[in-house]
Backbone bond lengths (Angstrom), bond angles and torsions (degrees), N, CA, C in turn:
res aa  C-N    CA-C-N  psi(-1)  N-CA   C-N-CA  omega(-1)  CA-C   N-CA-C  phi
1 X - - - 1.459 - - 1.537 108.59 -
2 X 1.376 107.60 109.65 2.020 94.20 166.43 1.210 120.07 -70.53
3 X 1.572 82.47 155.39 1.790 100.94 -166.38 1.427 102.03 -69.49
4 X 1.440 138.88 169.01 0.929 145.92 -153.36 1.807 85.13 -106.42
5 X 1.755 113.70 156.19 1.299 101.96 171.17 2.073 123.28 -88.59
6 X 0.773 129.72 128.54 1.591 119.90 179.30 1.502 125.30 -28.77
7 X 0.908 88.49 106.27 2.176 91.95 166.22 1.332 93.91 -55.22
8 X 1.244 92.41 153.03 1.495 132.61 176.24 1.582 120.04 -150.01
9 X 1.751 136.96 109.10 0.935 125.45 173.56 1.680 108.73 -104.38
10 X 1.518 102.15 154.95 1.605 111.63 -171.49 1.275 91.47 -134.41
11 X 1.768 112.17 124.04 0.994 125.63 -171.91 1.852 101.55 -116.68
12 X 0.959 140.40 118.34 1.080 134.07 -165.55 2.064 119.78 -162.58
13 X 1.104 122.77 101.44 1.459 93.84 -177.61 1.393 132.32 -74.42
14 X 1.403 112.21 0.82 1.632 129.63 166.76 1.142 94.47 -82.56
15 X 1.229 107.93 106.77 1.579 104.14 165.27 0.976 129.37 -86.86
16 X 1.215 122.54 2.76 1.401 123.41 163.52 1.129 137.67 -64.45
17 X 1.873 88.20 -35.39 1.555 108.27 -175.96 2.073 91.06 -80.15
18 X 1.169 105.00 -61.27 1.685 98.53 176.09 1.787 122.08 -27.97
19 X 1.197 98.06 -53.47 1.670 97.45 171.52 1.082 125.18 -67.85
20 X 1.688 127.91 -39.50 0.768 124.42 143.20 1.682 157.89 -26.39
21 X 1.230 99.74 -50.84 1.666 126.77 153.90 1.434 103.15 -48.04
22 X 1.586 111.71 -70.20 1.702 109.99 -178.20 1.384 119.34 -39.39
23 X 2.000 95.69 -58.64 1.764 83.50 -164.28 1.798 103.04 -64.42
24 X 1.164 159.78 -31.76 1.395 150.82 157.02 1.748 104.20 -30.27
25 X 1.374 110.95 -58.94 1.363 111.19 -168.25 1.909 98.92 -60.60
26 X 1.472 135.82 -55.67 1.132 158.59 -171.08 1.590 82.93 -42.49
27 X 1.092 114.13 -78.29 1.025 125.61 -167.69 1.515 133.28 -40.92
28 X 1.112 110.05 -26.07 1.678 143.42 -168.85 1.298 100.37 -101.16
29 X 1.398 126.51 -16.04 1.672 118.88 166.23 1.900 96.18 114.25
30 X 1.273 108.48 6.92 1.521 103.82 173.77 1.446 123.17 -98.89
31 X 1.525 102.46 160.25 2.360 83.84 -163.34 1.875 72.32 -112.44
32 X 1.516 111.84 136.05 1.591 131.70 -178.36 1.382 114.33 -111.73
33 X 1.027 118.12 166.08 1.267 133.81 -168.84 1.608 122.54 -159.12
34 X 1.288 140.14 92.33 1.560 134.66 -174.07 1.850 101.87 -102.40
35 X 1.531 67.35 165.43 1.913 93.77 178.03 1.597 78.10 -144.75
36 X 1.846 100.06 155.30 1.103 117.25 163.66 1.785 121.52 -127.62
37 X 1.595 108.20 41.33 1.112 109.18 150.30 1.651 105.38 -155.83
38 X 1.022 115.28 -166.05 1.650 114.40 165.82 1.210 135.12 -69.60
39 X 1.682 113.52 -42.08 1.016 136.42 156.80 1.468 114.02 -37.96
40 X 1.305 121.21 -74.25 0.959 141.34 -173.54 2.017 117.48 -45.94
41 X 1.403 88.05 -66.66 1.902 124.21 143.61 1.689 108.04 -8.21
42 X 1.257 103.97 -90.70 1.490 126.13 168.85 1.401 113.27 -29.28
43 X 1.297 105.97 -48.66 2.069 105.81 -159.99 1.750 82.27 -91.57
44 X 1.171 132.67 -48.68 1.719 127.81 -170.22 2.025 88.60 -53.55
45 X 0.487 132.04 -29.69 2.039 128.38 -131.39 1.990 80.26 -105.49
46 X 1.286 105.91 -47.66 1.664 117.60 -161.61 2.001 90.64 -89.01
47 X 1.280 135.94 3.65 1.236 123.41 -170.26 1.484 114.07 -145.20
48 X 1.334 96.03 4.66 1.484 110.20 177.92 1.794 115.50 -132.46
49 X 1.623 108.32 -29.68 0.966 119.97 153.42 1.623 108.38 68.25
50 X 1.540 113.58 37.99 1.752 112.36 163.76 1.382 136.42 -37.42
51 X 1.082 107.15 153.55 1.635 114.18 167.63 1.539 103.89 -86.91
52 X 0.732 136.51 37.98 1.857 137.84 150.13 2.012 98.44 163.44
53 X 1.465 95.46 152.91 1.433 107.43 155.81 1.601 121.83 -104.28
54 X 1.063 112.64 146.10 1.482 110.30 147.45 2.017 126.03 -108.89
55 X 1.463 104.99 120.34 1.359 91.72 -177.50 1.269 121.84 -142.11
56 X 1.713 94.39 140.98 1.932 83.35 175.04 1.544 125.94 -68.93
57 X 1.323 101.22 -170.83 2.039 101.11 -177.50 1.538 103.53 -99.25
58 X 1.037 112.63 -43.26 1.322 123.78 -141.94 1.275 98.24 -109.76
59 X 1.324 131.32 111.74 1.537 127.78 166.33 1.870 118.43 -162.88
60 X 0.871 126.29 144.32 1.392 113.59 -169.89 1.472 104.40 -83.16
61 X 1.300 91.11 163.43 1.961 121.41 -149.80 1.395 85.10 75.01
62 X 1.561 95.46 -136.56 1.184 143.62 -169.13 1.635 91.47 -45.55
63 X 1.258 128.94 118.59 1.547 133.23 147.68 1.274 106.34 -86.47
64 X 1.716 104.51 167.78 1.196 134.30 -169.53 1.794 130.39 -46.35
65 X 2.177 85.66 -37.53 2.058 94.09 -172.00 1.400 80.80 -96.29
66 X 0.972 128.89 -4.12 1.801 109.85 165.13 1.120 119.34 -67.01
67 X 1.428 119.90 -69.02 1.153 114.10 168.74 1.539 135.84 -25.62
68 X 1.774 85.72 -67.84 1.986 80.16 163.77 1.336 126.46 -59.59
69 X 1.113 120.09 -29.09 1.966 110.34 165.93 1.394 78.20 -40.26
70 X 1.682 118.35 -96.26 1.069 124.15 -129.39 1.693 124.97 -55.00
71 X 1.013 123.03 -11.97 1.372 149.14 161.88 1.710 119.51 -68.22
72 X 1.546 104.38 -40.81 1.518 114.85 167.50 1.631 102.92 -56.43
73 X 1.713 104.93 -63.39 1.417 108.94 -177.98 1.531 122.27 -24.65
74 X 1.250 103.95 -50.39 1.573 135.48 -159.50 1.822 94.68 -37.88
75 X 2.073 99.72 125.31 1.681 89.38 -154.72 2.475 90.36 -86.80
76 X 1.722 101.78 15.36 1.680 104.57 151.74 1.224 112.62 -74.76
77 X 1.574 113.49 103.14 1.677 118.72 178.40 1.313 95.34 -42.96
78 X 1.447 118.43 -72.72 1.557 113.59 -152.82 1.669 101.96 -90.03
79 X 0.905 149.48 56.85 1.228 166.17 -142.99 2.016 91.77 -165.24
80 X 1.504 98.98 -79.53 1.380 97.58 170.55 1.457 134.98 -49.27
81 X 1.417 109.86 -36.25 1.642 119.63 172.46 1.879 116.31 -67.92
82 X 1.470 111.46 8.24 1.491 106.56 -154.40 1.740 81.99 -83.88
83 X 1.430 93.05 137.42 1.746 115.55 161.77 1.428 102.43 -36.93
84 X 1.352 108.52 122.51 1.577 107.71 136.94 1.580 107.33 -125.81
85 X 1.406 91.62 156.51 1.682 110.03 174.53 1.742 117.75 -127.08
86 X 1.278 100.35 94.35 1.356 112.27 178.92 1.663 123.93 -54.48
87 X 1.343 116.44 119.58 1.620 135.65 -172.85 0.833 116.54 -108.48
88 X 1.567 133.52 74.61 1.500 135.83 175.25 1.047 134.67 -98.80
89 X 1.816 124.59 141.70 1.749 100.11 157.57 1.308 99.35 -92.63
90 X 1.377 136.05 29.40 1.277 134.78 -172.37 1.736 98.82 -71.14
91 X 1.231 116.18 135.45 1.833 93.13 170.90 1.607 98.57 -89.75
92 X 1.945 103.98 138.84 1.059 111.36 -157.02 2.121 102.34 -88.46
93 X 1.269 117.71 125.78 1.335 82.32 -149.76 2.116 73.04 -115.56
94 X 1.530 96.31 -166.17 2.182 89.70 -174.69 1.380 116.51 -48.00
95 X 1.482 108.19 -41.57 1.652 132.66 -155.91 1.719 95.71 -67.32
96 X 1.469 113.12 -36.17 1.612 112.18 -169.45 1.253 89.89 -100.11
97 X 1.309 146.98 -23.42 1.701 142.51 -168.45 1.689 96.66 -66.08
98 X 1.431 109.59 -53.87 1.563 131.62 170.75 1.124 119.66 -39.89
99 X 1.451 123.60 -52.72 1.036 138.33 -169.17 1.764 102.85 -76.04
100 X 0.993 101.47 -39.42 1.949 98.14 -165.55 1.544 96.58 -95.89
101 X 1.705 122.23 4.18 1.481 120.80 153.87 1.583 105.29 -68.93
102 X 1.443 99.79 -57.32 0.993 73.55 -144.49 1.916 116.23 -96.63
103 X 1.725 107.82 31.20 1.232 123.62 154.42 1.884 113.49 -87.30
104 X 1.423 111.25 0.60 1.067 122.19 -162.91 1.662 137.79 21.62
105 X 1.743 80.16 82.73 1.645 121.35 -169.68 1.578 97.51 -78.30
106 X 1.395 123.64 102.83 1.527 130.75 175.47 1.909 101.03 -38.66
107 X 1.389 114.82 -44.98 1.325 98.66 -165.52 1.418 92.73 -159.66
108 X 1.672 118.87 175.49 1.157 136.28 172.09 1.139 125.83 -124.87
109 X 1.879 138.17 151.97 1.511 97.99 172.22 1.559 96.61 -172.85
110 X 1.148 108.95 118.05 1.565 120.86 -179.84 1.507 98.46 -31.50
111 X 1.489 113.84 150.04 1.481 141.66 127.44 1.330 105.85 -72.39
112 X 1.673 128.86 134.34 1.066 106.35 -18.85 1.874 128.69 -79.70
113 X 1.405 123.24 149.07 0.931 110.92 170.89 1.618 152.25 -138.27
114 X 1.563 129.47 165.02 1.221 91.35 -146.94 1.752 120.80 -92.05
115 X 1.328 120.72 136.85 1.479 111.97 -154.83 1.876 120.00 -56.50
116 X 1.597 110.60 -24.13 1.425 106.36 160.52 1.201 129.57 -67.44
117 X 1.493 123.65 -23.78 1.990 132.07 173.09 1.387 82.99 -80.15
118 X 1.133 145.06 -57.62 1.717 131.39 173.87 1.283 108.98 -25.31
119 X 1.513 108.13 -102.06 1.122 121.67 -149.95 2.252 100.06 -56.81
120 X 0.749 94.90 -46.87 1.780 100.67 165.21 1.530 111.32 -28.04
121 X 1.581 115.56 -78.80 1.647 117.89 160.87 1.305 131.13 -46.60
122 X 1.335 113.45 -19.18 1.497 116.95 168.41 1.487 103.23 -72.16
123 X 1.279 138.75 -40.39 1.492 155.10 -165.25 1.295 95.40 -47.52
124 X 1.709 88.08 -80.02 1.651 107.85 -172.72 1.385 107.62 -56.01
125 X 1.091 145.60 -34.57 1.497 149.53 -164.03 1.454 90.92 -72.04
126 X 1.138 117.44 -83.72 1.872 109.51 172.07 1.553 121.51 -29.04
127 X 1.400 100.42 -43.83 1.890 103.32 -178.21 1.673 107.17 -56.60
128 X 1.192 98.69 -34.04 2.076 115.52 -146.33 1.695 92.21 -96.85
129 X 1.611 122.56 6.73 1.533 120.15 -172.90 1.666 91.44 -88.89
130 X 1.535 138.07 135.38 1.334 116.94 133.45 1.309 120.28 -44.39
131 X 1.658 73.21 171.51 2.055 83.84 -162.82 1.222 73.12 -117.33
């Protein structure tokens, strides 16, 4: 029986950059899924239930380390443990490095960025989830 391919959600309000991300991820053998706000983000992530996120910081309403609090909260243990990998042009400065420790953000990674260290950290982010 083949294995099913990994969800992946892309949370992003540039959607360009969100679609973008996918078709690379699509492309690489992963089945994707975007939201283009947090709000939005949150209910896809809690109803679809991926093997990793990707998300930006910065977006109106609901931003990005919100979400992940709110996803940590989430009383789905492994629901809460799902990888995310934060995609910012935010500059990441100690105060936000801190902050996405200690929501325990698998990784970080400038906009712009390059789509093989992407799709690569998405790998490991799935590998590095308990099962």
């Amino acid at each position: 029986m083949p294995k099913t391919a990994p969800l992946v959600v892309v949370v992003d309000d540039e959607r360009d950059i969100a679609d973008m991300v996918c078709e690379f991820l699509d492309g690489d053998g992963f089945k994707t899924a975007s939201a283009y706000d947090g709000e939005s983000g949150l209910e896809t992530i809690l109803s679809r239930k991926p093997d990793a996120v990707i998300m930006d910081v910065k977006m109106p309403g609901m931003d990005g380390t919100e979400v992940v609090r709110r996803l940590r909260a989430d009383p789905d243990a492994a629901l809460a443990k799902t990888p995310v990998i934060i995609l910012t042009a935010t500059r990441v400065v100690e105060d936000l490095q801190n902050k996405f420790r200690e929501l325990g953000v698998f990784r970080w990674m400038d906009k712009p960025f390059d789509p093989d260290v992407l799709i690569q950290s998405v790998r490991e982010a799935i590998q590095s989830r308990p099962k």
